[in-house]
C-alpha positions in Angstrom: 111.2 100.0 80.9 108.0 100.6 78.8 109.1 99.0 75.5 106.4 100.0 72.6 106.5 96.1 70.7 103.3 94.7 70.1 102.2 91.8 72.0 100.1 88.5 72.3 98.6 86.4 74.9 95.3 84.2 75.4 93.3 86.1 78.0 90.9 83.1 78.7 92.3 80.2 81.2 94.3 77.1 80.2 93.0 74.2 79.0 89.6 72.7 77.2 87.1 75.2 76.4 84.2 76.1 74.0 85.8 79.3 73.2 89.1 81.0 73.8 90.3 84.9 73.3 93.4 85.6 72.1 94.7 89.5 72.5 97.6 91.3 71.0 98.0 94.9 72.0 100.8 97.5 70.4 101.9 99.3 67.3 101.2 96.1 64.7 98.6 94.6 66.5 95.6 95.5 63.6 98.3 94.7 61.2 99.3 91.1 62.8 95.7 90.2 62.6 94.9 91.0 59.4 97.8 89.0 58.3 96.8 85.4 59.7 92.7 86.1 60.0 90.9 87.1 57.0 87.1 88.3 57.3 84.4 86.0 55.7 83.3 89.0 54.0 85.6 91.4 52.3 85.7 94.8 53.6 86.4 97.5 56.4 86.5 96.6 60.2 84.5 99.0 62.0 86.2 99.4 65.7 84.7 97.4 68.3 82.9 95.1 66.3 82.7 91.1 65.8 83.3 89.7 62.3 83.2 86.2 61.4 86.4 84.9 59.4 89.3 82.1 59.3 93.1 81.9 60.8 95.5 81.0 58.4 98.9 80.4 58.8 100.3 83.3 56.5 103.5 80.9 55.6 101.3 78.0 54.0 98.1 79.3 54.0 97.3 76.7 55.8 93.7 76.5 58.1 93.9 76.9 61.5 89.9 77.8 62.7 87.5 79.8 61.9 87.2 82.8 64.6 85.8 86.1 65.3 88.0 89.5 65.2 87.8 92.5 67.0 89.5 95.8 66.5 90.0 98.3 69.7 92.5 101.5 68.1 94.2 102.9 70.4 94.2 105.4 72.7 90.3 104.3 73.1 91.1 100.6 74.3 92.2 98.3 77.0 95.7 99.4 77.1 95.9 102.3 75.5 97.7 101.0 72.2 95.8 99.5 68.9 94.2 96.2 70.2 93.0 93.4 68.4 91.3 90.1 69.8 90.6 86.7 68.0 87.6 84.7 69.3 88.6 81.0 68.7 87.5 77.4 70.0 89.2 76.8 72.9 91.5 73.5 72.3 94.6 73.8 73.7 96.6 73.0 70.6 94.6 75.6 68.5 95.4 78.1 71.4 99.7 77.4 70.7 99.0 77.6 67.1 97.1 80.9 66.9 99.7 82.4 69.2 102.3 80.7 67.0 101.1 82.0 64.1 101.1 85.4 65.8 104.5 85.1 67.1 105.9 84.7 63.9 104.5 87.5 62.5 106.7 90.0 65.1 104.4 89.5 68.3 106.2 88.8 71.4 104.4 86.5 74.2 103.1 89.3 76.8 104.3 88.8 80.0 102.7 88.4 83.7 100.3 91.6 84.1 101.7 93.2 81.1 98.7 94.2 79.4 97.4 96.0 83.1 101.1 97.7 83.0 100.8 99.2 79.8 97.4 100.5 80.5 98.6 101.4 83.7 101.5 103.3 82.0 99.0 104.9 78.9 96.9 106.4 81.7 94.1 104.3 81.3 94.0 103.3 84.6 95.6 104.1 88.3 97.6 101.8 90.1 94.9 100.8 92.4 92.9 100.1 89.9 95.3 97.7 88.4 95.4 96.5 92.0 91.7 96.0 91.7 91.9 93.4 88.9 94.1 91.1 90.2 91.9 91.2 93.5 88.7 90.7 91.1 90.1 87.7 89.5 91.2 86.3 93.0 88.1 87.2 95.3 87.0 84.7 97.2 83.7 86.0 98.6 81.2 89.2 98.6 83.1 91.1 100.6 86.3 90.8 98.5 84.1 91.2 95.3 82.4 94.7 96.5 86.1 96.2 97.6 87.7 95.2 94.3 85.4 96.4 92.3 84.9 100.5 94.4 88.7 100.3 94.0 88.6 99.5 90.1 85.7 102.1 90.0 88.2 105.3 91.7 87.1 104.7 95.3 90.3 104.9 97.0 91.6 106.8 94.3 89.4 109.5 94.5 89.5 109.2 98.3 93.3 109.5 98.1 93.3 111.9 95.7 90.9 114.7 97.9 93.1 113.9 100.8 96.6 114.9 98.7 94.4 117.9 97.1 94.0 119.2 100.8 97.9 118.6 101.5 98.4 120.7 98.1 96.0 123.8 99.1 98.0 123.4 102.7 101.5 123.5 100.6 99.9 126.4 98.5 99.4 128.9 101.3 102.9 128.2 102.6 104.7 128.8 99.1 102.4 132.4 99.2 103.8 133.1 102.9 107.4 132.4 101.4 107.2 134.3 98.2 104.9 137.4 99.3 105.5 137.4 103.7 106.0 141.4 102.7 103.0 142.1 100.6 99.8 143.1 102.5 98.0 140.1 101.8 95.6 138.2 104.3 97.3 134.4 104.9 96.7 131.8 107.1 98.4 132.1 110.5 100.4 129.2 111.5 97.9 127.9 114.4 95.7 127.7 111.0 97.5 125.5 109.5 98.3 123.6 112.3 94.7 122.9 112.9 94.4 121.7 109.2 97.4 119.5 109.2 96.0 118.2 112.4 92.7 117.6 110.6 94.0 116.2 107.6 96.3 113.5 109.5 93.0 112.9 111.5 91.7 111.6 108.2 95.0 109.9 106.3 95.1 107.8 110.2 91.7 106.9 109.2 92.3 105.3 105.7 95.3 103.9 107.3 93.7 102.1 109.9 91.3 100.4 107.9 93.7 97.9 106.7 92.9 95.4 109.0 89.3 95.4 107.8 90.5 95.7 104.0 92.3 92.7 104.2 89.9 90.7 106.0 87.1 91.9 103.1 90.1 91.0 100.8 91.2 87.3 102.1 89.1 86.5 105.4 90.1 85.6 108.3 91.7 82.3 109.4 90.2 80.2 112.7 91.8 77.4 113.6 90.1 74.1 115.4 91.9 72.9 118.2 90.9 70.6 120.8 92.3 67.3 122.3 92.0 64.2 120.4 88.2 62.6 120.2 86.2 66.0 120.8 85.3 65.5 117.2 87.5 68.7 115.7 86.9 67.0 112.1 83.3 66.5 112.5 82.8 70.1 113.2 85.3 71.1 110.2 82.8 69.0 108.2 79.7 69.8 109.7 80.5 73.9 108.9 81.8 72.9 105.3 78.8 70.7 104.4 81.0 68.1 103.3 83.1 64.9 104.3 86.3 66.6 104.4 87.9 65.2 107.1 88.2 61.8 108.3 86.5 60.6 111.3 87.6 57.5 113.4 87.2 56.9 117.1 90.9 56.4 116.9 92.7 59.4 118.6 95.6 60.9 116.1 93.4 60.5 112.9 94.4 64.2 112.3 98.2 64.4 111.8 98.3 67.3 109.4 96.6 70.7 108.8 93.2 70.4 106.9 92.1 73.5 105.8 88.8 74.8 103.4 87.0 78.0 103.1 83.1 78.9 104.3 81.3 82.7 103.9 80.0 84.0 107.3 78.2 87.0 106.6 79.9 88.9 103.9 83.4 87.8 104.7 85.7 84.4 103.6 86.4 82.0 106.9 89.5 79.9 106.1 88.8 77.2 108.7 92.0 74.7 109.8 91.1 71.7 110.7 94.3 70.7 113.2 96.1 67.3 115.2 94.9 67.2 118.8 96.7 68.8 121.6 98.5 66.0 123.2 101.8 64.3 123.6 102.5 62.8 120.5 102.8 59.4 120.5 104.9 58.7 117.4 107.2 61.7 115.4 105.0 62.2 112.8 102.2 62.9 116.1 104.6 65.0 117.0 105.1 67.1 114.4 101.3 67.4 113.6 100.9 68.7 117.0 103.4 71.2 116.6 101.4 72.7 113.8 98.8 72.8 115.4 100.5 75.2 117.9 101.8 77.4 114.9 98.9 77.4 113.3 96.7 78.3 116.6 99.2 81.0 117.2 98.7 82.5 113.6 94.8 82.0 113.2 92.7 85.2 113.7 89.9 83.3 115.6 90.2 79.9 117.4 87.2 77.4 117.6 88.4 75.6 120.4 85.8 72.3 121.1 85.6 70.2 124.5 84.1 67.2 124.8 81.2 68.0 126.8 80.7 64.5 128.4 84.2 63.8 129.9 86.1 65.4 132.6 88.7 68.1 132.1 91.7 66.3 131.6 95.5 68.8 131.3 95.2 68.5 127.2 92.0 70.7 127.8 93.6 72.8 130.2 96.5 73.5 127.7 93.7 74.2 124.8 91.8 77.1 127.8 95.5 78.3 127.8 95.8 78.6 123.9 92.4 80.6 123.8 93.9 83.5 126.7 93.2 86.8 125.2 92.4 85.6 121.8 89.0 86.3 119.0 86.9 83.2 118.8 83.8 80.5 119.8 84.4 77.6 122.1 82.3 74.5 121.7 81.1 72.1 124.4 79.9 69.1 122.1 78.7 65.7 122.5 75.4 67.3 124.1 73.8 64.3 122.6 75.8 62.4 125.8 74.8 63.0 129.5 77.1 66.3 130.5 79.9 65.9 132.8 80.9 69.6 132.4 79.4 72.8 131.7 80.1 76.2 130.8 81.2 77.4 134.3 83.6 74.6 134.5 85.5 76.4 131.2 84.9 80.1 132.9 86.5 78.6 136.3 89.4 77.6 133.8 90.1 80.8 133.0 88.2 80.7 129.4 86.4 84.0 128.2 85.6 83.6 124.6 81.4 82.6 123.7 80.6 78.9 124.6 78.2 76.9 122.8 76.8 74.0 123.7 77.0 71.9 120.4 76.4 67.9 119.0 78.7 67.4 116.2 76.5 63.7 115.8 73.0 65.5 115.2 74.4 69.4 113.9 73.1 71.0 117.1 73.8 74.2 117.3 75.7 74.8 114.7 73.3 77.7 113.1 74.6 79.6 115.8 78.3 78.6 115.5 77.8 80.2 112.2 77.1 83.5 113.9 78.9 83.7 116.2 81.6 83.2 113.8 80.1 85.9 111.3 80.2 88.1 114.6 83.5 87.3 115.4 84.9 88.2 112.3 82.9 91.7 111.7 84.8 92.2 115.6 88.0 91.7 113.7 87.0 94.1 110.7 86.4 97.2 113.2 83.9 99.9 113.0 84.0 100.9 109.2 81.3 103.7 109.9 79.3 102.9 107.2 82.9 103.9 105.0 83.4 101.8 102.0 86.9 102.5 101.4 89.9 100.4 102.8 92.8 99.3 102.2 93.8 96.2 102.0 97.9 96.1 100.5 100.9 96.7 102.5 102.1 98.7 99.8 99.1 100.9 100.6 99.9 101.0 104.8 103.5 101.8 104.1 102.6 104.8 102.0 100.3 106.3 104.0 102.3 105.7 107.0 105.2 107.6 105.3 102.5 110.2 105.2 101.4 110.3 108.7 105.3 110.2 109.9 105.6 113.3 107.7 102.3 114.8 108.6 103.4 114.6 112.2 106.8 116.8 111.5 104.9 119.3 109.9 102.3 119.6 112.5 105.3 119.5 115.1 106.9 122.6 113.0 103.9 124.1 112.9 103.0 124.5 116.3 106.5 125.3 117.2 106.6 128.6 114.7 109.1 126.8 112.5 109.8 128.6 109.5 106.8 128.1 106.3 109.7 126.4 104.2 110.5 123.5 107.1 107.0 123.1 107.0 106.9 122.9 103.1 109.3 119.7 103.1 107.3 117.8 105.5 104.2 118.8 103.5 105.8 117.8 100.2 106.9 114.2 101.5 103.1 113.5 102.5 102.0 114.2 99.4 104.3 112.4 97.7 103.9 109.9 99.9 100.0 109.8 98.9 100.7 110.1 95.1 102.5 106.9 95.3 99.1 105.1 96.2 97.8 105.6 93.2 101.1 105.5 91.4 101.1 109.0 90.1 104.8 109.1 92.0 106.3 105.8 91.6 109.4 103.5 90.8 110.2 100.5 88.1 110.7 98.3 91.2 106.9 99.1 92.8 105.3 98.5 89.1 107.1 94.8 88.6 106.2 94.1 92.2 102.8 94.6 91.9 101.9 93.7 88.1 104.3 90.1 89.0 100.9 88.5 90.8 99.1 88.6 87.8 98.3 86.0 85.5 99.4 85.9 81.8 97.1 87.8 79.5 95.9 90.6 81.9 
């Protein structure tokens, strides 16, 4: 429930800083801040301008900093509401005591997301443009950036929007065949709109199919390294990482636990896992490190399985070629630096089909093209966007548009089948609803706390 208090919150990170923003938003937000901040220079704060002044603490008049003040009057700000900011050093102490001093003046501490919700709920924004902060704040890479910001800009609400427009010119000529079927008015016939529902579901598939490539622009893909013990897993994690992230011994088992980090191939985020060797554990905590390495392998979008190039098959690599059946990914022959025992037919007689590179972990050989075959692997994963910038990337997206496409489906069944125009109307009135609740014009108190809960305080 969309209670109209005024709130406060710093908006700029925890801890040590040269400068910290403090943000109330509500009814006495301009009121609260001319109370504990008063301007250097008397007179009038012009909206959306910085003045210089000191925090006081209205009980004692007390000192607290000297800050600059903003003024944003609603409905022409952040939220919607009257908004006011304070500009402060950024101590951690001076942060509690600003807010303090706020507090105690009638602000209440904003909660997780709130001031996105109540812009959300002023119609200053759309739900996936809400969506789009949080995934600002949290991208991890270009591709993450690009989508988050076309969604904060309207691209998927505006794409979503001209797909529900279509449904409502569809639902239009049906409610004119119900209300005037005996004036002598030209209509669509029902093959008509038949062919446009089938058109239109063409196109909703289309968005909703572009999850898997929204999510991988969103968080990446994961690969996971697997290998037998000594094929020097760790050295390639490092090698691809440009760091010493692993430990590297001679001593098979040095990897007992998941080591994971994050690269860019091309435009996308790699979360690489660095995994135990595929063996029989030796010890429990082997053991246990091994079987992680089978989840994780299981769950990873690509696999980097690496062989040790100068030594035999032995049944740990045999198990690794059986790990890699049907799945996305590179395999690496290293130690080319050492005479070769084995080469790339040995894997294919194996049963392995993924790309093999011949690779030297010791000198970095061929690990440029690791990198694109990676970068390939992963735009494999993404799909065929078509040049289309739009995807989705939230399940709370996919389940709404597949409610549409189930309800697109009935009406395109009634349709063809000569079902009367008002069985067709429901169906058509479920997709569009179901298509209004992407962008949150049709929504619930339970969607809004789920998705305004993953943000941080003071946004």
């Amino acid at each position: 429930m969309y209670v109209r208090d005024t709130i406060v919150a710093p908006v700029t990170p925890p801890g040590r800083g040269a400068v910290a923003i403090i943000r109330l938003s509500g009814p006495d937000a301009i009121q609260i801040l001319r109370t504990i901040w008063q301007p250097a220079r008397p007179g009038t704060l012009r909206a959306r301008r910085l003045y210089l002044g000191d925090v006081r603490d209205p009980a004692t008049g007390a000192p607290i900093d000297r800050a600059l003040a903003v003024v944003m009057p609603g409905p022409r700000s952040l939220t919607g509401e009257d908004v006011a900011e304070l500009h402060c050093h950024g101590g951690p102490f001076l942060v509690r005591r600003v807010v303090g001093v706020a507090a105690a003046c009638g602000a209440r501490m904003a909660e997780r997301g709130e001031f996105s919700r109540r812009a959300f709920l002023n119609g200053r924004i759309d739900l996936t443009a809400a969506e789009a902060i949080a995934d600002l704040i949290e991208a991890r890479g270009e591709s993450a950036l690009a989508q988050a910001l076309a969604h904060l800009n309207g691209a998927l609400k505006d794409r979503v929007g001209t797909l529900r427009e279509r449904l409502i010119a569809i639902a239009a000529h049906l409610e004119a065949e119900i209300d005037f079927s005996d004036e002598d008015i030209a209509l669509p016939t029902r093959a008509d709109i038949a062919r446009r529902i089938a058109e239109l579901r063409q196109d909703v598939a289309a968005l909703h199919q572009s999850f898997a490539r929204g999510r991988l622009m969103r968080n990446g893909a994961r690969a996971a390294i697997i290998g037998k013990p000594n094929v020097g897993k760790s050295s390639v994690l490092n090698l691809l990482l440009g760091v010493e992230r692993a430990i590297v011994t001679p001593i098979p088992g040095t990897t007992r636990d998941m080591i994971e980090d994050t690269i860019h191939v091309g435009p996308y985020p790699l979360v690489i896992q660095d995994t135990a060797g595929v063996r029989a554990g030796t010890d429990e905590v082997e053991r246990i490190g091994i079987e992680r390495t089978l989840m994780h392998a299981g769950e990873a979008d690509l696999l980097i399985a690496v062989f040790d190039g100068s030594g035999a098959l032995e049944p740990e690599d045999l198990r690794v070629v059986e790990l890699c059946r049907g799945r996305a990914g590179v395999a690496l022959l290293n130690k080319r630096d050492l005479p070769a025992a084995i080469g790339v037919t040995d894997l294919r007689a194996r049963g392995l089909t993924m790309p093999v590179l011949r690779t030297s972990a010791l000198r970095g050989d061929g690990f440029d093209t690791l990198r694109e075959e990676l970068a390939a692997a992963a735009q494999a994963l993404a799909g065929d966007g078509r040049g289309d910038t739009v995807a989705i990337s939230r399940e709370r997206h996919r389940d709404a548009l597949a409610r549409a496409l189930a309800a697109l489906d009935a009406a395109h069944h009634s349709a063809q089948g000569a079902m009367p125009p008002e069985i067709v109307a429901v169906d058509i009135a479920i997709a569009a609803d179901a298509l209004a609740q992407v962008s949150g014009q049709v929504t619930s108190e339970d969607v809004l706390d789920a998705v305004f809960r993953e943000f941080c305080i003071g946004k």
